[in-house]
N, C-alpha and C positions, 0 to 999 in steps of 0.2 A: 640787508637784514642780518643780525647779529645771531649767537650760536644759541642763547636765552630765548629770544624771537621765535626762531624753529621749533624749540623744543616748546614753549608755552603751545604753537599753533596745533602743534603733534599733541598735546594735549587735550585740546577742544575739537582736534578732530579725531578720536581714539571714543572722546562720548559719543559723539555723533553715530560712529558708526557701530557702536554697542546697540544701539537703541536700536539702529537698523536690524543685524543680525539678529538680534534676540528677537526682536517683533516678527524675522525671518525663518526661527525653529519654530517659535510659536504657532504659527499658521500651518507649517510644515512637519513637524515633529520627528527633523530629518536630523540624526544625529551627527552630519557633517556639517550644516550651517550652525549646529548647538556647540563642535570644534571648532569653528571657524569665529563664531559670537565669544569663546573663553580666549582665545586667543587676542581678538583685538581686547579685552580686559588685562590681558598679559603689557597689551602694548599700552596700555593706558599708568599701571604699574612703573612699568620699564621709564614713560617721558618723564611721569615726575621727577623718579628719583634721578634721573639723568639731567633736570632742571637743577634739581639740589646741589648735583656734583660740580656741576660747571659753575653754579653761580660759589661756591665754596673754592673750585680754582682761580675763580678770579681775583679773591683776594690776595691783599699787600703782603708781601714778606714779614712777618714777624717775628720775634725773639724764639719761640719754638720752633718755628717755620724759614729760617731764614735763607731758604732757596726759595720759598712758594711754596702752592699747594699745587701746584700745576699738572699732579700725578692722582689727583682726587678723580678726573675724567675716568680711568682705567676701571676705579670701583667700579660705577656706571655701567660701565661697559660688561662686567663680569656681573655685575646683578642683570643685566637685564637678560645675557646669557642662562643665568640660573632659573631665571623667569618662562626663558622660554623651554628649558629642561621640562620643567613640573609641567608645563600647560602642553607638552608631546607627550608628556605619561599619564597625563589627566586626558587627554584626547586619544588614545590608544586605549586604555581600561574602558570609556566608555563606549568605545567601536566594536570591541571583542566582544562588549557585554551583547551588545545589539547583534551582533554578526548570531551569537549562538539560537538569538529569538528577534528575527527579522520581521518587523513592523510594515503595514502600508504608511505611505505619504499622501498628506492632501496640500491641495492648491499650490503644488510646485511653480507653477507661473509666476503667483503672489511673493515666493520666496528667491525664486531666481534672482526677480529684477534687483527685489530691496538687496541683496547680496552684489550684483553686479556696480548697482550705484556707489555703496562703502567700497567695492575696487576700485572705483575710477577714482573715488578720492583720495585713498590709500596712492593709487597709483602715484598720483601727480602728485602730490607732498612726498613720496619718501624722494622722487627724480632728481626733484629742487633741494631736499635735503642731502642726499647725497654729492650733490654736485656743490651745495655750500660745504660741507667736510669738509671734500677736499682743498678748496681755499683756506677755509679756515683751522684747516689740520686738527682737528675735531673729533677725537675716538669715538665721545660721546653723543655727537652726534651722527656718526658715520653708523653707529652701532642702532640704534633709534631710526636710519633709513634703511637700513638690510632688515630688522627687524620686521618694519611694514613692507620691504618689499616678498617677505616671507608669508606676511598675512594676504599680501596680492597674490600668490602663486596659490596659499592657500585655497582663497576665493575660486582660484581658477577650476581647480580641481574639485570643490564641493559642489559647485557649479555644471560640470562636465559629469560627475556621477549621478545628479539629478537629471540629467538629460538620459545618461543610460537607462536610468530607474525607469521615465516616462516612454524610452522607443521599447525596450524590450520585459517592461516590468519584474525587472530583477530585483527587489529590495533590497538583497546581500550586494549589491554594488556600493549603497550609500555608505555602509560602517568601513567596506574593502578601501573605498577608499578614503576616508576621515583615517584608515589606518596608515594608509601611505602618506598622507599628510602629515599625520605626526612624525612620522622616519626623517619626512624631509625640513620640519624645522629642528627636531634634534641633532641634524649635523650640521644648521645652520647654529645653534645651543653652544656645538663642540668650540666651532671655529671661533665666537666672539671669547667663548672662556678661554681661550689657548692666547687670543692677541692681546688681551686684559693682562695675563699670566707675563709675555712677555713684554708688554710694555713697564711691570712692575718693575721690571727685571735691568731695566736702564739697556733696550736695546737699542744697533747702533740707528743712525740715519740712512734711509733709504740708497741705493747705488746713485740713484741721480743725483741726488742731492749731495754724496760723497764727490763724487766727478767733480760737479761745481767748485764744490772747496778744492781740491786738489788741481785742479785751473785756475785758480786765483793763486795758489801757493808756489807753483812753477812761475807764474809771470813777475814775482819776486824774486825767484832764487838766481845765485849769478855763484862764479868760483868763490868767493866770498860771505855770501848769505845761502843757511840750508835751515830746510825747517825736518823735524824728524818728534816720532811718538805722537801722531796724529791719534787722537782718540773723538768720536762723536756720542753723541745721546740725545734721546727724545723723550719727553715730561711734558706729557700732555700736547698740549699747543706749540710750548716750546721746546727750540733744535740749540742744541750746542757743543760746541770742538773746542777740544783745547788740543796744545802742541809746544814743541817748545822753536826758539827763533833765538838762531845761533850766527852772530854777528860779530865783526872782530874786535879783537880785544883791546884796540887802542880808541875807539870810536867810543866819544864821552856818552855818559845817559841819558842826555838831553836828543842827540842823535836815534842811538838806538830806539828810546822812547819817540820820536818823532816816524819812525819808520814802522814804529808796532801798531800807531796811531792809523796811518796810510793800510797798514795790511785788514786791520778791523773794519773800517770802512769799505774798502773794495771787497771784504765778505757779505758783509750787510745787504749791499748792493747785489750782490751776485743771490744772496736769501735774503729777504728781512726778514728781520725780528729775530736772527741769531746771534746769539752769545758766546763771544770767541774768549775764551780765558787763556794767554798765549805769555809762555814764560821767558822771559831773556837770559842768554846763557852767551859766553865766549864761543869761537870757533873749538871744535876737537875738546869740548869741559861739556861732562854728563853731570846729571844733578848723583846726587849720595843714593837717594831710594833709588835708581836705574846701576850705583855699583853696588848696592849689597844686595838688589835683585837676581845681577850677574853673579857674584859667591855665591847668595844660595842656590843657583841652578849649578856650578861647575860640581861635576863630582870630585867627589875624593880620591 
């Protein structure tokens, strides 16, 4: 299943489980299934436009665009964070309003289960969505499964203060704890804005993922061939290193370019779907920008 596929299904399940929850305050008039019902609306917000972005990266390189759009996920990613911000401070004002004038609940039974069922759904789509992420290196979807597995813990916990409510009729348990629930997705809020923030930011590829290249790069180098100014980035879905490949200087172009050939391939292999942009140079010859990088650092 594809990263569009996900997010469409994250969709059609984000209604489903609105109807549930809401039909679950409703009977209840418990103000943490009423947080937990605005939240899956958060996460219904969040798939579309996480649909939009992904299907907006997939398009072709164009004249404005001529790397891709492959950094459009990151939006995605950062709006569904924003999303989840307001729906912990939309779920925190109305728990404190509640906490100061504490309501009874009815037919907690009725609201439990419909709450329990939108978890198990929740549950099992964001597992599979996560687990596609990371095949499909996916911010935006990866962001889109932490999201519901936030609405699952949620659940968990609206869940568990209803059961307080019913063994020791405390009413101030249900707003105490919709307020803790909000805490715990506004730092799950922090985290997607901070990774959104640096993926804008052209950060590098993971250590694994560096390893590999740098194992593929050593089983080329010999006294003769060095590769040096290793640089990687990740844009969206896609990973890519450039480097320069320093070969000697009597060996025609056809050569060298024949060996540049062999080195991209055994990257590929070792990641696909990497983009190695690898510059050929003489043995002991730096390009110009790496010597007037050195002047401008030497001091005076």
């Amino acid at each position: 299943m594809q990263v569009q596929q996900y997010l469409k299904l994250s969709v059609l399940v984000a209604v489903l489980t609105i109807a549930l929850k809401t039909a679950a305050w409703w009977w209840t008039g418990s103000v943490g299934l009423l947080s937990d019902a605005l939240e899956s609306g958060v996460n219904l917000a969040g798939a579309l436009f996480g649909l939009a972005m992904v299907t907006i990266a997939r398009r072709p390189p164009d004249e404005d665009h001529p790397f891709g759009h492959h950094k459009a996920e990151y939006f995605s990613s950062a709006f569904e964070g924003a999303l989840i911000l307001i729906a912990a401070l939309g779920i925190a004002w109305a728990a404190i309003d509640r906490l100061r004038a504490p309501q009874p609940l009815e037919q907690l039974g009725v609201g439990m289960v419909l709450s329990l069922v939108s978890t198990a759904i929740n549950g099992a789509l964001a597992w599979k969505m996560l687990r596609a992420a990371r095949v499909h290196r996916s911010i935006a979807l990866e962001a889109d499964a932490r999201h519901l597995f936030t609405d699952v813990w949620t659940s968990v916990g609206v869940v568990a203060g209803l059961i307080g409510v019913m063994v020791t009729g405390w009413t101030w348990l249900d707003p105490l704890l919709a307020i803790l629930v909000a805490l715990n997705i506004l730092r799950e809020a922090v985290h997607l804005m901070w990774r959104s923030t640096a993926g804008l930011m052209d950060m590098a590829l993971d250590p694994e993922d560096q390893r590999a290249i740098s194992s593929v790069l050593q089983g080329f180098e010999s006294p003769e061939l060095r590769f040096d100014h290793v640089a990687t980035r990740v844009a969206g879905q896609r990973r890519y290193v450039d480097f320069h490949l320093h070969v000697p200087a009597r060996w025609t172009l056809g050569e060298a370019a024949k060996l540049r050939g062999e080195v991209e391939q055994a990257l590929m292999r070792a990641l696909p779907g990497i983009r190695a942009s690898i510059q050929l140079l003489p043995v002991n010859v730096e390009t110009r920008f790496e010597q007037q990088a050195a002047k401008e650092g030497t001091p005076e």
